[in-house]
mmCIF file of the C-alpha atoms, coordinates in Angstrom:
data_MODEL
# 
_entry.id   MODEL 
# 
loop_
_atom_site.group_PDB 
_atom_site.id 
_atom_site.type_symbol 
_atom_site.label_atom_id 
_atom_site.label_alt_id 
_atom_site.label_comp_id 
_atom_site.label_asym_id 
_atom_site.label_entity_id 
_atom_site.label_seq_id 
_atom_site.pdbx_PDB_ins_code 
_atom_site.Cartn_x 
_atom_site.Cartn_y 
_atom_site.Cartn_z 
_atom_site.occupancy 
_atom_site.B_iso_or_equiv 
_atom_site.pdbx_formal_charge 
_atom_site.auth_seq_id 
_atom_site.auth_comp_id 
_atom_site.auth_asym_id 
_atom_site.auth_atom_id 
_atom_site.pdbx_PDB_model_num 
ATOM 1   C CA . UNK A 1 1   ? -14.303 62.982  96.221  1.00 0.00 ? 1   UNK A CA 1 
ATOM 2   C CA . UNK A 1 2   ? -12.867 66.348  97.347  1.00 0.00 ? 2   UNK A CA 1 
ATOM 3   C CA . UNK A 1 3   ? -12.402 69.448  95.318  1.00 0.00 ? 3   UNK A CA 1 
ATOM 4   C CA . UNK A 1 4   ? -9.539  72.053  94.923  1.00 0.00 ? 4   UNK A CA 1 
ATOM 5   C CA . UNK A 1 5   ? -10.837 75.549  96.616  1.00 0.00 ? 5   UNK A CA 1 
ATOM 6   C CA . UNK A 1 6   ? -11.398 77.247  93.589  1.00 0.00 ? 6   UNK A CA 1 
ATOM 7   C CA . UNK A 1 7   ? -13.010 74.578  91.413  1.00 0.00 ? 7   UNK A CA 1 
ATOM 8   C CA . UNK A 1 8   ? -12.033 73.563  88.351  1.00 0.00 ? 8   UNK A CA 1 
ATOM 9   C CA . UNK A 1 9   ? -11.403 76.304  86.594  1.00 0.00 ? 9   UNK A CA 1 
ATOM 10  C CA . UNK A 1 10  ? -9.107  77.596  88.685  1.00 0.00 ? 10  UNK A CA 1 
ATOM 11  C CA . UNK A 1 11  ? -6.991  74.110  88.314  1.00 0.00 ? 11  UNK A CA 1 
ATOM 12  C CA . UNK A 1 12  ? -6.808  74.675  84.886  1.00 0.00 ? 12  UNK A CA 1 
ATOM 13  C CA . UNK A 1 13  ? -6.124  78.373  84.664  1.00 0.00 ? 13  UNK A CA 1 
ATOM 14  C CA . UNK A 1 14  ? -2.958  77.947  86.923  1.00 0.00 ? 14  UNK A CA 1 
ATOM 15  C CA . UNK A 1 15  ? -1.999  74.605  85.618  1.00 0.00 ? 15  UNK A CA 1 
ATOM 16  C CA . UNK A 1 16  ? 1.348   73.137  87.184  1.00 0.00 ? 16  UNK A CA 1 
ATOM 17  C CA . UNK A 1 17  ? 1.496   76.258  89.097  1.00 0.00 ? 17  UNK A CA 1 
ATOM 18  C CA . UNK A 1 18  ? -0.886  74.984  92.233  1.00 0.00 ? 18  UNK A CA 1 
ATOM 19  C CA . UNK A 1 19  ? 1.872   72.080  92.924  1.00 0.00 ? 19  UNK A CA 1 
ATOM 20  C CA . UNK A 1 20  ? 4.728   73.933  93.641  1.00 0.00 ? 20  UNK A CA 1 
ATOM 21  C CA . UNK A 1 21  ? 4.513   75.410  97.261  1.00 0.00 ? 21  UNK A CA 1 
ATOM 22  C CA . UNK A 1 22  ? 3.864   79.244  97.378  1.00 0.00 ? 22  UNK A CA 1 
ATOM 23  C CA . UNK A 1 23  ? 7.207   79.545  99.901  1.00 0.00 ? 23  UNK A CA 1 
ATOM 24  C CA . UNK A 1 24  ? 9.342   78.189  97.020  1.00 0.00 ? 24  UNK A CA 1 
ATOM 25  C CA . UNK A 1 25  ? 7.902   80.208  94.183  1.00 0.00 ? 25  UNK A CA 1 
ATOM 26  C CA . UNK A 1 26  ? 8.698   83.101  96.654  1.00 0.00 ? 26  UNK A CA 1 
ATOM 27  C CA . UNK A 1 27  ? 12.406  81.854  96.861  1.00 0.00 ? 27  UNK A CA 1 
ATOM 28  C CA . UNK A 1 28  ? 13.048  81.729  93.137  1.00 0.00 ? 28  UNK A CA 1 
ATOM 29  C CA . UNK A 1 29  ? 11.338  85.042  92.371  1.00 0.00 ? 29  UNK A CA 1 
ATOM 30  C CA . UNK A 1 30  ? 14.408  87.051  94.876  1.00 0.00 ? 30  UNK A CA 1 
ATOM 31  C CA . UNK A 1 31  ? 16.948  88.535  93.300  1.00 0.00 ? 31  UNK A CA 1 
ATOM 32  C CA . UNK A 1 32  ? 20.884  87.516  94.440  1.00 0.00 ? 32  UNK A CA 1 
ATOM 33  C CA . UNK A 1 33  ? 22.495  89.922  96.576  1.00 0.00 ? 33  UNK A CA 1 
ATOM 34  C CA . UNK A 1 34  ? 25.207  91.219  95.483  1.00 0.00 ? 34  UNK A CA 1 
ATOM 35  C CA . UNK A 1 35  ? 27.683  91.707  98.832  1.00 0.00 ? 35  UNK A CA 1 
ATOM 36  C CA . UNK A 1 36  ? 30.003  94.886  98.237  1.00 0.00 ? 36  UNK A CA 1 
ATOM 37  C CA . UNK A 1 37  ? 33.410  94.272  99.990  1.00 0.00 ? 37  UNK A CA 1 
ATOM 38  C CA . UNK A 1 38  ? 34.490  97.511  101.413 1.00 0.00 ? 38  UNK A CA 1 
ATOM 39  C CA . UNK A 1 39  ? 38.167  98.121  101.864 1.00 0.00 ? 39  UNK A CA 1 
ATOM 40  C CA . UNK A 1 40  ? 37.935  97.977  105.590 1.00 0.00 ? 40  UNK A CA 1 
ATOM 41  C CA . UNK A 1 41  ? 35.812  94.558  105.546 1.00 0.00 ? 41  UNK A CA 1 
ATOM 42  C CA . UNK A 1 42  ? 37.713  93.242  102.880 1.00 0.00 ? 42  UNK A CA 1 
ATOM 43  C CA . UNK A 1 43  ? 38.887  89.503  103.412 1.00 0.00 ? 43  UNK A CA 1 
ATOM 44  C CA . UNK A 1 44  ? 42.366  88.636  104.874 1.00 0.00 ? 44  UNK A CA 1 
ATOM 45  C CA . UNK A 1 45  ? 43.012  86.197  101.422 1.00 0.00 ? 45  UNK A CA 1 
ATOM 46  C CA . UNK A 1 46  ? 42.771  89.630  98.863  1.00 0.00 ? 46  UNK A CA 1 
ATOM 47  C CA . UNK A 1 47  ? 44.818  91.573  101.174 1.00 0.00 ? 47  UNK A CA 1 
ATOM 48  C CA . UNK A 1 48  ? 47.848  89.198  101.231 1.00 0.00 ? 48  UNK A CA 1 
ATOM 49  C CA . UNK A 1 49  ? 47.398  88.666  97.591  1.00 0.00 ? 49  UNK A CA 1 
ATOM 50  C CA . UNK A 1 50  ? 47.957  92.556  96.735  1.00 0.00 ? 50  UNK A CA 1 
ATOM 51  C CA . UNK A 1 51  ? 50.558  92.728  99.242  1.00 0.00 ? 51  UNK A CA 1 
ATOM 52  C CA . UNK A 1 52  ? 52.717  89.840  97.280  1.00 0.00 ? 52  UNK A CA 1 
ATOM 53  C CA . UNK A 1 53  ? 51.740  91.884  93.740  1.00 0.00 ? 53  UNK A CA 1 
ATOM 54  C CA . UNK A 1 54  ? 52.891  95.166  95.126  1.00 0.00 ? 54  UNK A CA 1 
ATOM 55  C CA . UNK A 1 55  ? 55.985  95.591  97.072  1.00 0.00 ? 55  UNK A CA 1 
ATOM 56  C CA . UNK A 1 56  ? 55.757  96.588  100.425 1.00 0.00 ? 56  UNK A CA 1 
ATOM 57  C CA . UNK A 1 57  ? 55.822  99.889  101.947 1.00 0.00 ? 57  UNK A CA 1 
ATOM 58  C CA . UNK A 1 58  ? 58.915  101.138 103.581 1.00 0.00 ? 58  UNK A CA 1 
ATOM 59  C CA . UNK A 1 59  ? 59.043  101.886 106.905 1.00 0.00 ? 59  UNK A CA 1 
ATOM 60  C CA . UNK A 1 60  ? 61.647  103.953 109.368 1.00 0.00 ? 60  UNK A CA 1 
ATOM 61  C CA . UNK A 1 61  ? 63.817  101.253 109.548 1.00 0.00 ? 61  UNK A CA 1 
ATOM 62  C CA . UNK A 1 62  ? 63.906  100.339 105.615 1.00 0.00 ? 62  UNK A CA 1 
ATOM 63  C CA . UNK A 1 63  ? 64.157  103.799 104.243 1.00 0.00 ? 63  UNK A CA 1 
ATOM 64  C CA . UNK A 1 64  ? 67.044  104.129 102.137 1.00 0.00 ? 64  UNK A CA 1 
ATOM 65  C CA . UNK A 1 65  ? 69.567  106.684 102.589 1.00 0.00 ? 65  UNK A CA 1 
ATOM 66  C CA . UNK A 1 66  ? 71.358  108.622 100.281 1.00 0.00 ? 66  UNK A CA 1 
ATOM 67  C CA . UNK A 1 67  ? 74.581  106.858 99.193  1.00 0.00 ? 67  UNK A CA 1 
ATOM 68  C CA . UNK A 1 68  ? 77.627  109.103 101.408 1.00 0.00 ? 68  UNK A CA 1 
ATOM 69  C CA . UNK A 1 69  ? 80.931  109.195 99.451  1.00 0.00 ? 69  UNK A CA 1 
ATOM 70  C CA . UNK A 1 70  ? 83.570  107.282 100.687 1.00 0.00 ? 70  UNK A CA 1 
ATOM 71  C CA . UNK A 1 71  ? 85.795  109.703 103.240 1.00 0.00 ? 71  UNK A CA 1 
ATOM 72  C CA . UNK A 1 72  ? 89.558  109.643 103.576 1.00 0.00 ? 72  UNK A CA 1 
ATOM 73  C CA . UNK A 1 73  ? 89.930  111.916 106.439 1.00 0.00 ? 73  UNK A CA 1 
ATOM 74  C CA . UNK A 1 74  ? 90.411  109.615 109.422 1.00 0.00 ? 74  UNK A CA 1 
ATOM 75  C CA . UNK A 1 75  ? 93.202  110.077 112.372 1.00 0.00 ? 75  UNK A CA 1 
ATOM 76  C CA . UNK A 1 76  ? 95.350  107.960 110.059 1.00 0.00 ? 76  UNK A CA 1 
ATOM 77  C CA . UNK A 1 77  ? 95.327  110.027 106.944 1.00 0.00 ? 77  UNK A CA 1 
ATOM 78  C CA . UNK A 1 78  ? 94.989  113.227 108.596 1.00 0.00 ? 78  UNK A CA 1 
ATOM 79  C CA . UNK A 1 79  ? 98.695  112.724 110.006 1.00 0.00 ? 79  UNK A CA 1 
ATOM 80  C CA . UNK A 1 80  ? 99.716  111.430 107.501 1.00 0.00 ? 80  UNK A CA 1 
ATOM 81  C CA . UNK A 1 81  ? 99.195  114.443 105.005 1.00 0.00 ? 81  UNK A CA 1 
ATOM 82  C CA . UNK A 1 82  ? 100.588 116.637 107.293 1.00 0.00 ? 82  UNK A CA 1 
ATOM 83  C CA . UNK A 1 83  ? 103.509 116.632 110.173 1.00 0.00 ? 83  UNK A CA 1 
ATOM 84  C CA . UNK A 1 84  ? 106.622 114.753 110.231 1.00 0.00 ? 84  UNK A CA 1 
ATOM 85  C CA . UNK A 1 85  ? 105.051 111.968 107.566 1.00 0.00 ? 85  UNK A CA 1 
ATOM 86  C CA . UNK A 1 86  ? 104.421 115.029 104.948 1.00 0.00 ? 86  UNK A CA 1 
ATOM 87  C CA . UNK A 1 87  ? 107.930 114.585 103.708 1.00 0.00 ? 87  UNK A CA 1 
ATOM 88  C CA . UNK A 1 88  ? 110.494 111.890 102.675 1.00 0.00 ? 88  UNK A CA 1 
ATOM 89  C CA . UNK A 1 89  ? 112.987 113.079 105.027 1.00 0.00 ? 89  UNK A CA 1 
ATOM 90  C CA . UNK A 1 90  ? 113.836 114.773 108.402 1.00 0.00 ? 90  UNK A CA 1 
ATOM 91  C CA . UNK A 1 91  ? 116.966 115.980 107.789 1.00 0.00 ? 91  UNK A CA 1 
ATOM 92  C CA . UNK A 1 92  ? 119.307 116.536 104.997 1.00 0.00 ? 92  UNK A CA 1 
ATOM 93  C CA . UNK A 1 93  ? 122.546 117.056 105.661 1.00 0.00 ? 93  UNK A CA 1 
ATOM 94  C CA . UNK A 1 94  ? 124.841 119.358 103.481 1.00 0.00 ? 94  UNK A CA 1 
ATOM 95  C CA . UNK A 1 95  ? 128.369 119.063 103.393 1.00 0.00 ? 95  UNK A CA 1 
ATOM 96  C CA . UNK A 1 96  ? 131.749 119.484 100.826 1.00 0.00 ? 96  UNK A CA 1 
ATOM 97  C CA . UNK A 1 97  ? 133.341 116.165 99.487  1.00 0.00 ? 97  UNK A CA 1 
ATOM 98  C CA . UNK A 1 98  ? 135.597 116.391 101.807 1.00 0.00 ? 98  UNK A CA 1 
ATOM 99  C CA . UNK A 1 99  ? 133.739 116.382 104.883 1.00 0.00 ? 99  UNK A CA 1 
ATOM 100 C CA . UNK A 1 100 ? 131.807 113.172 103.723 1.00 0.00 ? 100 UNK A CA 1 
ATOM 101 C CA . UNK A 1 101 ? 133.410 111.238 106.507 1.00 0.00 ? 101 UNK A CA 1 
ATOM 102 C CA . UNK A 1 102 ? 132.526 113.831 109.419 1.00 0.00 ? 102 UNK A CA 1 
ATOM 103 C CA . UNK A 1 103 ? 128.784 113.681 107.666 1.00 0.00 ? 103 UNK A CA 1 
ATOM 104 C CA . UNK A 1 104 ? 128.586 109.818 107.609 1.00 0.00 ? 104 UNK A CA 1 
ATOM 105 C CA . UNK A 1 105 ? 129.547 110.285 111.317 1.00 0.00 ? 105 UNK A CA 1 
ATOM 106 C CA . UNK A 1 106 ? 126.597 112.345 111.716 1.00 0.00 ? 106 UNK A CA 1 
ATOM 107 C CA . UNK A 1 107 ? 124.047 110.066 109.374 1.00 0.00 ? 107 UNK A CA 1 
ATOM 108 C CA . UNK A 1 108 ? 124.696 107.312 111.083 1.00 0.00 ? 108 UNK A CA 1 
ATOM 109 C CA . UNK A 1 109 ? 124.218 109.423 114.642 1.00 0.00 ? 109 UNK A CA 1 
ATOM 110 C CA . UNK A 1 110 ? 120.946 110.453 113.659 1.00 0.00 ? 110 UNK A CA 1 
ATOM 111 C CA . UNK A 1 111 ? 119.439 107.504 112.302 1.00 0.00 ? 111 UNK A CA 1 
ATOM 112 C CA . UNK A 1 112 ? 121.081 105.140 115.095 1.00 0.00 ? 112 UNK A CA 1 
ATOM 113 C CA . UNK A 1 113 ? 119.148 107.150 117.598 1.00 0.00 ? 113 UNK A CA 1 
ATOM 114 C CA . UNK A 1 114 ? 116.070 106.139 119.310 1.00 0.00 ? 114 UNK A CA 1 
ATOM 115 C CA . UNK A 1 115 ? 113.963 108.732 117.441 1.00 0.00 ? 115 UNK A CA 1 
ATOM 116 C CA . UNK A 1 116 ? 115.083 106.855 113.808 1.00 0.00 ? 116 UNK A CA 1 
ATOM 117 C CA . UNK A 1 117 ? 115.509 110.202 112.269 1.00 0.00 ? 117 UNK A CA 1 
ATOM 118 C CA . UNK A 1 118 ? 115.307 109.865 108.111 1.00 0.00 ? 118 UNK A CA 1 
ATOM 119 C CA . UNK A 1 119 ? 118.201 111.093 106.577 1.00 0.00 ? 119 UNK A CA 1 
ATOM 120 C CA . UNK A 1 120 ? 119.398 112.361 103.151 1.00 0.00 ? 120 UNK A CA 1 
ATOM 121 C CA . UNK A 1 121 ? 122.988 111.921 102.596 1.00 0.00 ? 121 UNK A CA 1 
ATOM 122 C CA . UNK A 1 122 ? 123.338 113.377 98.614  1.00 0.00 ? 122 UNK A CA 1 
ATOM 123 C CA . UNK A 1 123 ? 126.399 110.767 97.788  1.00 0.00 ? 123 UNK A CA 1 
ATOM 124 C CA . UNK A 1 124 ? 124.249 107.993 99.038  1.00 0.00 ? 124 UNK A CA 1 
ATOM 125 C CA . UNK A 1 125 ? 120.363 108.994 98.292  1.00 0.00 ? 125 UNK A CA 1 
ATOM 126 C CA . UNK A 1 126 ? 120.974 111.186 95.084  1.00 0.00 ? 126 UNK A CA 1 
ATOM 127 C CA . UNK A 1 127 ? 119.340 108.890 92.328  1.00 0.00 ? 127 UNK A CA 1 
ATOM 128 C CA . UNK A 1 128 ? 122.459 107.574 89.772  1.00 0.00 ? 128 UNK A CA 1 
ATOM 129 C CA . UNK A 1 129 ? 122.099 109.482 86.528  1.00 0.00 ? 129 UNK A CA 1 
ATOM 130 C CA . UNK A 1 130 ? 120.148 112.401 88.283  1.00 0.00 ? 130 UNK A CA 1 
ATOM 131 C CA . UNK A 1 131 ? 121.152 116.176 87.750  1.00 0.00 ? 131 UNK A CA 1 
ATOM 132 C CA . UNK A 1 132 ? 122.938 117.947 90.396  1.00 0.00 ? 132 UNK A CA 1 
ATOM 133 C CA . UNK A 1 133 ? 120.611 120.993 90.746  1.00 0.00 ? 133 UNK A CA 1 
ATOM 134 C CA . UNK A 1 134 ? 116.979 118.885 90.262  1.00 0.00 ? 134 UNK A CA 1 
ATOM 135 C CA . UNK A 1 135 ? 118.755 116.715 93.108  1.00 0.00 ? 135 UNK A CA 1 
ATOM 136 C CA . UNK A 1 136 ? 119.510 119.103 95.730  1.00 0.00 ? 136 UNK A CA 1 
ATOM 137 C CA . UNK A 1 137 ? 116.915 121.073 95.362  1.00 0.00 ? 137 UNK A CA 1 
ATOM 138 C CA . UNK A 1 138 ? 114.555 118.160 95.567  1.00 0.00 ? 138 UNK A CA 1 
ATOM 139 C CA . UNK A 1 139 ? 116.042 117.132 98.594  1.00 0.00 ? 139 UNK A CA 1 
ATOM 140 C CA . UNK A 1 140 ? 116.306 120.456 99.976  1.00 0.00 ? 140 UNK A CA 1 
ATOM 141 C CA . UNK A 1 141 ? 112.399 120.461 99.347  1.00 0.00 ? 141 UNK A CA 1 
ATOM 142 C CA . UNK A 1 142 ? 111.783 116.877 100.716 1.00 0.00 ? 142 UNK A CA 1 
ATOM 143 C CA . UNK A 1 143 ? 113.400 117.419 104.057 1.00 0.00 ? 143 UNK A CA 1 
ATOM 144 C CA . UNK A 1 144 ? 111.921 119.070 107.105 1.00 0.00 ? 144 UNK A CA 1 
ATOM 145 C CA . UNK A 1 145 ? 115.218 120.582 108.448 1.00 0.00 ? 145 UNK A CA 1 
ATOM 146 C CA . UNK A 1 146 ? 118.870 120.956 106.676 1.00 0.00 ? 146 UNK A CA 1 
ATOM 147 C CA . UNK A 1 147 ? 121.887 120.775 108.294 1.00 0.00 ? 147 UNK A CA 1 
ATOM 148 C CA . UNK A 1 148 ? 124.789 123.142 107.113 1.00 0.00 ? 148 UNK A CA 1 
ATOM 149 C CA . UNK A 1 149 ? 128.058 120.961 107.799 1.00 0.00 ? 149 UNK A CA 1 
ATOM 150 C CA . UNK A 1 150 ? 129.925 124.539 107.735 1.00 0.00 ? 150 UNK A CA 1 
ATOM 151 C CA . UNK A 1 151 ? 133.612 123.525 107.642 1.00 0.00 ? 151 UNK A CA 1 
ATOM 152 C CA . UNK A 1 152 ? 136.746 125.222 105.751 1.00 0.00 ? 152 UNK A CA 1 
ATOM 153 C CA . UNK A 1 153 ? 135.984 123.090 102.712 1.00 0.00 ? 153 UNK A CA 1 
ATOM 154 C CA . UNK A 1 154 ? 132.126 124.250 102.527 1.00 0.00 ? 154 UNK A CA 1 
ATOM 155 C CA . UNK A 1 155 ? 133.200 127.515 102.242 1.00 0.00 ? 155 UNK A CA 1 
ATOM 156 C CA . UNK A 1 156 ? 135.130 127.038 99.395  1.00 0.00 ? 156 UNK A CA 1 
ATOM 157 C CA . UNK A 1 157 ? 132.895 124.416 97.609  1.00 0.00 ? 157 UNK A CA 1 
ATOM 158 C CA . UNK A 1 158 ? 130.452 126.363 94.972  1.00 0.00 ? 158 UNK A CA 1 
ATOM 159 C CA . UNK A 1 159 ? 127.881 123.665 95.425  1.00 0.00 ? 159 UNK A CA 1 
ATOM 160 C CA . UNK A 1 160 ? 127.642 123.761 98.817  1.00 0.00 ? 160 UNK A CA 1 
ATOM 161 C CA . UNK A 1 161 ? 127.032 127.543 98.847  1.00 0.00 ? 161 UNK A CA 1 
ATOM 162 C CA . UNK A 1 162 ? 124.136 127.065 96.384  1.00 0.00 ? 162 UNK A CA 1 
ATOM 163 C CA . UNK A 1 163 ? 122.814 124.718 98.899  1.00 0.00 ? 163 UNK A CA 1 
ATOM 164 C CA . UNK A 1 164 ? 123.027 126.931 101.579 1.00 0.00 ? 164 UNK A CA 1 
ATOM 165 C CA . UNK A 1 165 ? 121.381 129.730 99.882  1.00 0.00 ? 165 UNK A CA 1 
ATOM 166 C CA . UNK A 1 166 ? 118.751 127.335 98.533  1.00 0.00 ? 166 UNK A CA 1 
ATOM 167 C CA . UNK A 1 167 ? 117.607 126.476 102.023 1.00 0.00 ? 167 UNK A CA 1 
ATOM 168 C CA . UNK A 1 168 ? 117.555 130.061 102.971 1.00 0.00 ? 168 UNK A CA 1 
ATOM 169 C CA . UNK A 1 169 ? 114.900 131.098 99.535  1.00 0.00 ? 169 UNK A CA 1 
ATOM 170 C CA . UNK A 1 170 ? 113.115 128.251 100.396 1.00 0.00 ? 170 UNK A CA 1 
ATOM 171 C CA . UNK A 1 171 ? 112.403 129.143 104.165 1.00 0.00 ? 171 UNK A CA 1 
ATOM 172 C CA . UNK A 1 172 ? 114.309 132.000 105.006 1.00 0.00 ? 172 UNK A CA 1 
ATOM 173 C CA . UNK A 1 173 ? 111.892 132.752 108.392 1.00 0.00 ? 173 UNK A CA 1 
ATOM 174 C CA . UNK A 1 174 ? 111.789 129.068 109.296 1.00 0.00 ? 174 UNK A CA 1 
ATOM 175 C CA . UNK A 1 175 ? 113.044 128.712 112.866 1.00 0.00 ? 175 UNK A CA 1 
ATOM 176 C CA . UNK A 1 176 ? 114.851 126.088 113.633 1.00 0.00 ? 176 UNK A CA 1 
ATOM 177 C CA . UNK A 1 177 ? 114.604 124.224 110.219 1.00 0.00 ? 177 UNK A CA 1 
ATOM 178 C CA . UNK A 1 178 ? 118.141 125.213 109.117 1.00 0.00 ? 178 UNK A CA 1 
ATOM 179 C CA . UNK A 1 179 ? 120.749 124.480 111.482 1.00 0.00 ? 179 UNK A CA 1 
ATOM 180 C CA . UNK A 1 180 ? 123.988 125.591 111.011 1.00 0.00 ? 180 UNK A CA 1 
ATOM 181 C CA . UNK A 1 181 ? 127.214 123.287 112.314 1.00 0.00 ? 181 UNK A CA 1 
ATOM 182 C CA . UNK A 1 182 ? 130.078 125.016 112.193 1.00 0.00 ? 182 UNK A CA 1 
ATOM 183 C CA . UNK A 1 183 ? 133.388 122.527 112.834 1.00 0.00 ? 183 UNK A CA 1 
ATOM 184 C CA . UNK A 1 184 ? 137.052 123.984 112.208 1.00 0.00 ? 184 UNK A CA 1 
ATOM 185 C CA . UNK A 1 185 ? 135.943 127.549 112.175 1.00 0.00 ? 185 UNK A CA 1 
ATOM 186 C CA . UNK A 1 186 ? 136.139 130.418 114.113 1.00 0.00 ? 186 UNK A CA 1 
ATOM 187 C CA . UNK A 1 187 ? 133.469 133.159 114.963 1.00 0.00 ? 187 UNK A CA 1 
ATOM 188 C CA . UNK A 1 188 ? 134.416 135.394 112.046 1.00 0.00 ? 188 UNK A CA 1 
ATOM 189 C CA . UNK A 1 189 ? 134.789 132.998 109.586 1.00 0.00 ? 189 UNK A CA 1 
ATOM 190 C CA . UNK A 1 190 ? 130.876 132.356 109.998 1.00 0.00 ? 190 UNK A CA 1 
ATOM 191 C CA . UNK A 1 191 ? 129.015 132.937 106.648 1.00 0.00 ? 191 UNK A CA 1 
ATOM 192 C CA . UNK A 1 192 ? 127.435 137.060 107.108 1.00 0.00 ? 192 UNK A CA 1 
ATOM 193 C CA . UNK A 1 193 ? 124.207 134.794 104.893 1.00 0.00 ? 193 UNK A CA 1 
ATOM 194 C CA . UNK A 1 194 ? 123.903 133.452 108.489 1.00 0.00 ? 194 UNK A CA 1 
ATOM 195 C CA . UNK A 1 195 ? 124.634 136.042 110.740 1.00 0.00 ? 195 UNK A CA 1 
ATOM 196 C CA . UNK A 1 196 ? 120.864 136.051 112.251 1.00 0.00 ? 196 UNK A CA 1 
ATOM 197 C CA . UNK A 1 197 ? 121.043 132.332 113.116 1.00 0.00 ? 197 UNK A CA 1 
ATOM 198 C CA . UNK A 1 198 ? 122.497 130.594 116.008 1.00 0.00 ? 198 UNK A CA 1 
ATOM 199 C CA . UNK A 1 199 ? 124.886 128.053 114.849 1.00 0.00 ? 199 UNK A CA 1 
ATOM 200 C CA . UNK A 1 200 ? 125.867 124.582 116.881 1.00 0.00 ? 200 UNK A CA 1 
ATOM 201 C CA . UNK A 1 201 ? 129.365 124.615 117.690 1.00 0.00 ? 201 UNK A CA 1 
ATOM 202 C CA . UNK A 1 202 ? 131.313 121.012 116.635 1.00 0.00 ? 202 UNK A CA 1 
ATOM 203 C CA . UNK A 1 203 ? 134.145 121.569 118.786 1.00 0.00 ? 203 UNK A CA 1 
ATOM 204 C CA . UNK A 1 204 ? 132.356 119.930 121.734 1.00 0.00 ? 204 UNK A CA 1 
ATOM 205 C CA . UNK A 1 205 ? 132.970 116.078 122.866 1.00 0.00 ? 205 UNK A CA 1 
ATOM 206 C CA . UNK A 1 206 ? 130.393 114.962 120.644 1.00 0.00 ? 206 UNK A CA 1 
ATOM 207 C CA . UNK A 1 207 ? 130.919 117.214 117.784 1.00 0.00 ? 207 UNK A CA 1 
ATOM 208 C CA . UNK A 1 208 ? 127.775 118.974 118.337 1.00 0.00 ? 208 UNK A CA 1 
ATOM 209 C CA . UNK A 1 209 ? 126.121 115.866 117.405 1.00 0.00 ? 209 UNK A CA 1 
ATOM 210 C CA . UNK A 1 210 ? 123.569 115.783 120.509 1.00 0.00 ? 210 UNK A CA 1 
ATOM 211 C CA . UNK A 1 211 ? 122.905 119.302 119.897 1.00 0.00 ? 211 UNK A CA 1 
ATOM 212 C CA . UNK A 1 212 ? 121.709 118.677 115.944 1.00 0.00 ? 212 UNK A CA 1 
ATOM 213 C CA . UNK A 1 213 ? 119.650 115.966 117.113 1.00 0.00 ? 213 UNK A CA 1 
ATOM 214 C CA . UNK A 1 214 ? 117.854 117.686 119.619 1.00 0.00 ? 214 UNK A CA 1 
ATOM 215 C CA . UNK A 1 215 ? 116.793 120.798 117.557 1.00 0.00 ? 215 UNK A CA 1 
ATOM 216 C CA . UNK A 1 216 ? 115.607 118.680 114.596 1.00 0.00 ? 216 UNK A CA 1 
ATOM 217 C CA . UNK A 1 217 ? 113.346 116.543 117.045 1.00 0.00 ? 217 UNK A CA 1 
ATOM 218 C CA . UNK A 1 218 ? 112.008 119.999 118.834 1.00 0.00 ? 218 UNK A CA 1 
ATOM 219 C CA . UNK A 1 219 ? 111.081 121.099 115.394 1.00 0.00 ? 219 UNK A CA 1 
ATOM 220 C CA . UNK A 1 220 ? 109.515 117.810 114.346 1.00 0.00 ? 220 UNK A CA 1 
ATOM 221 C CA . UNK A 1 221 ? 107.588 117.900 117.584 1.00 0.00 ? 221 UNK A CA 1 
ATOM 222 C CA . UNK A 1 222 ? 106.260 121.554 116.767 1.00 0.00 ? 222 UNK A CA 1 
ATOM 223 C CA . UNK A 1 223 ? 104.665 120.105 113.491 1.00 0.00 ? 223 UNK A CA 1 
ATOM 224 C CA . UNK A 1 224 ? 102.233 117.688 115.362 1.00 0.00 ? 224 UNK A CA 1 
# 
């Protein structure tokens, strides 16, 4: 019969102890490790978690820019604010009740032509019910260029006068915005409120139609 190295008392001092291998003893005596994930190490599974819990970063091409206000100054709206579009009319044409059908004439002249002109003819534009003053004067205002249908009857009709000094308050150093057309007149009879303005005479084929046309287009042109 063997013996234990140690003899019996050392069997009973240790007990169980001398049947479980010294190796394993040694295992369940270590403390875990406890492995510190540092943020450069740390697993791919963590990172995309935060990244769905925290919204992203932006980057140059996700910045957000300030909010620009809307802008109304394009080629479109530019002209239209200003030049020939800046006003309901291009020409309106002045004349005595009794030279209505010599300023129809002319209306229709003007507007037929290629250019379209827009005209103001008070008998046929003037609003029904409107006041006689607020209406010329409003389309005195509204029209680029007036036309002075100077004839024995606008001499002698008040309202026609007021027109014609009306245009001259209103843009006395305008060239070429108030043309005067004098028909059944001669040189002295000319208004002296005029006297610094060249006047288109009517006694041509035409009437001096052509004439009216073509200085109310070369002042349109000037506003563009």
């Amino acid at each position: 019969m063997h013996s234990w190295p140690g003899g019996a008392e050392n069997r009973h001092s240790t007990g169980h102890a001398e049947l479980v291998p010294y190796w394993f003893r040694q295992a369940l005596s270590k403390k875990p490790t406890t492995t510190h994930v540092s943020p450069e190490n740390r697993p791919s599974d963590i990172s995309q978690s935060s990244s769905q819990d925290s919204p992203p970063p932006l980057g140059p091409s996700s910045e957000v820019s300030p909010t620009l206000p809307p802008t109304h100054m394009g080629a479109d709206s530019s002209s239209s604010s200003s030049g020939r579009w800046s006003k309901d009319y291009d020409v309106c044409v002045c004349h005595s009740e009794e030279d209505l059908a010599v300023a129809q004439e002319l209306v229709s002249y003007l507007e037929g032509s290629t250019s379209s002109l827009r005209c103001f003819l008070q008998l046929r534009d003037a609003t029904p019910g409107g006041a006689i003053v607020s209406e010329l004067c409003q389309a005195l205002s509204n029209s680029h260029c007036r036309v002075l249908l100077i004839t024995p009857g606008f001499l002698q009709d008040p309202w026609c006068r007021y027109q014609m000094l009306q245009a001259l308050s209103e843009a006395p150093g305008a060239e070429g915005r108030t043309i005067p057309l004098m028909s059944g007149l001669s040189r002295a009879a000319y208004p002296a409120e005029l006297r610094f303005m060249y006047f288109v005479d009517g006694r041509g084929p035409d009437g001096g139609f052509h004439q009216v046309k073509e200085a109310v287009l070369r002042y349109l042109r000037a506003l563009s």
